[in-house]
C-alpha positions as CSV (number, residue, x, y, z in Angstrom):
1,X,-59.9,-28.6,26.0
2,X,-59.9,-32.8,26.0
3,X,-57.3,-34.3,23.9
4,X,-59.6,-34.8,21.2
5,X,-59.2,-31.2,20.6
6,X,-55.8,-31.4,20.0
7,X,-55.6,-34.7,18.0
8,X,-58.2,-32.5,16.0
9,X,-56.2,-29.6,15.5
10,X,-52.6,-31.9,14.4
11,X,-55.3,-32.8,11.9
12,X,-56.0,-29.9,10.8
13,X,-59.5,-29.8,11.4
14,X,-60.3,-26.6,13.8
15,X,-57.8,-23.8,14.2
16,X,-54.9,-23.7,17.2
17,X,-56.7,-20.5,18.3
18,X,-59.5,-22.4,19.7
19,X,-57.5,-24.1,22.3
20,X,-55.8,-23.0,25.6
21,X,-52.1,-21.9,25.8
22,X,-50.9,-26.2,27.2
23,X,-52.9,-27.3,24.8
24,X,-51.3,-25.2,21.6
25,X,-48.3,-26.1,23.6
26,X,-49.2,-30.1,23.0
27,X,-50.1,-29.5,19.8
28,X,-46.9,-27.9,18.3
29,X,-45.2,-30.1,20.0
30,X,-46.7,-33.6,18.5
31,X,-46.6,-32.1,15.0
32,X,-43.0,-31.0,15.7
33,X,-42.1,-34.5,16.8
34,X,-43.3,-35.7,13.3
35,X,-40.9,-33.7,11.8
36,X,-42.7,-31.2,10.4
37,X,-40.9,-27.3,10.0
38,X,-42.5,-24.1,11.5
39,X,-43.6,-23.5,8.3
40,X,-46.0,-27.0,7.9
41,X,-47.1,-26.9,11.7
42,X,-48.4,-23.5,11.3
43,X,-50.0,-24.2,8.0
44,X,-51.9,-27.2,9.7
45,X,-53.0,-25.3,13.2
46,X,-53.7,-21.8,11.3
47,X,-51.2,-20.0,13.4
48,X,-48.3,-17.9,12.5
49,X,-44.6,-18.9,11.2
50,X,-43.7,-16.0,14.4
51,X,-46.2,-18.1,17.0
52,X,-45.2,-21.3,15.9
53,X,-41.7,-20.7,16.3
54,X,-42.1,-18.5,19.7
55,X,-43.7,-21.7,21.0
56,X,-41.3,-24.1,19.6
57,X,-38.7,-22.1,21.5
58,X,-40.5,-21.9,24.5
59,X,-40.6,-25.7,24.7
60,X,-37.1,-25.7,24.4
61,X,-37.1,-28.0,20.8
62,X,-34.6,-27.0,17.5
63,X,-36.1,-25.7,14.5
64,X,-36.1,-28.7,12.0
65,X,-34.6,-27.3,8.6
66,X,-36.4,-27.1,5.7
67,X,-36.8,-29.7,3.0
68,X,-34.7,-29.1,-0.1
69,X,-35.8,-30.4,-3.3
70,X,-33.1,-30.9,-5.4
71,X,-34.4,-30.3,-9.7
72,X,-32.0,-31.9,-12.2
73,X,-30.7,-29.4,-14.5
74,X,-30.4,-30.2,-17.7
75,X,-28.4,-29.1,-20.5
């Protein structure tokens, strides 16, 4: 695959499954890079929570924790 395919894919635009195991690899990697959790990379490359992490592991980087959104309680 060219690195269009990938810069396509961080987009959103076609599915991780379409590309070759490097360039999943690349791809998991940018988005993780932007910060984004297991959860929002595999959300935006159509892939598992399970493959998304397995990758993330395999390339060696931490799990970034998930946002909290704190709601105000009122009483």
């Amino acid at each position: 695959m060219t690195a269009e395919a990938v810069s396509a894919c961080c987009r959103g635009e076609i599915p991780a499954d379409a590309l070759d195991t490097r360039d999943r690899e690349t791809v998991v990697a940018r988005l993780h890079a932007a910060g984004l959790t297991d959860t929002e990379i595999a959300e935006a490359t159509r892939l598992t929570t399970y493959t998304t992490g397995r990758i993330r592991a395999r390339l060696g980087l931490a799990a970034h924790e998930r946002k909290r959104a704190h709601a105000l309680v009122r009483r």
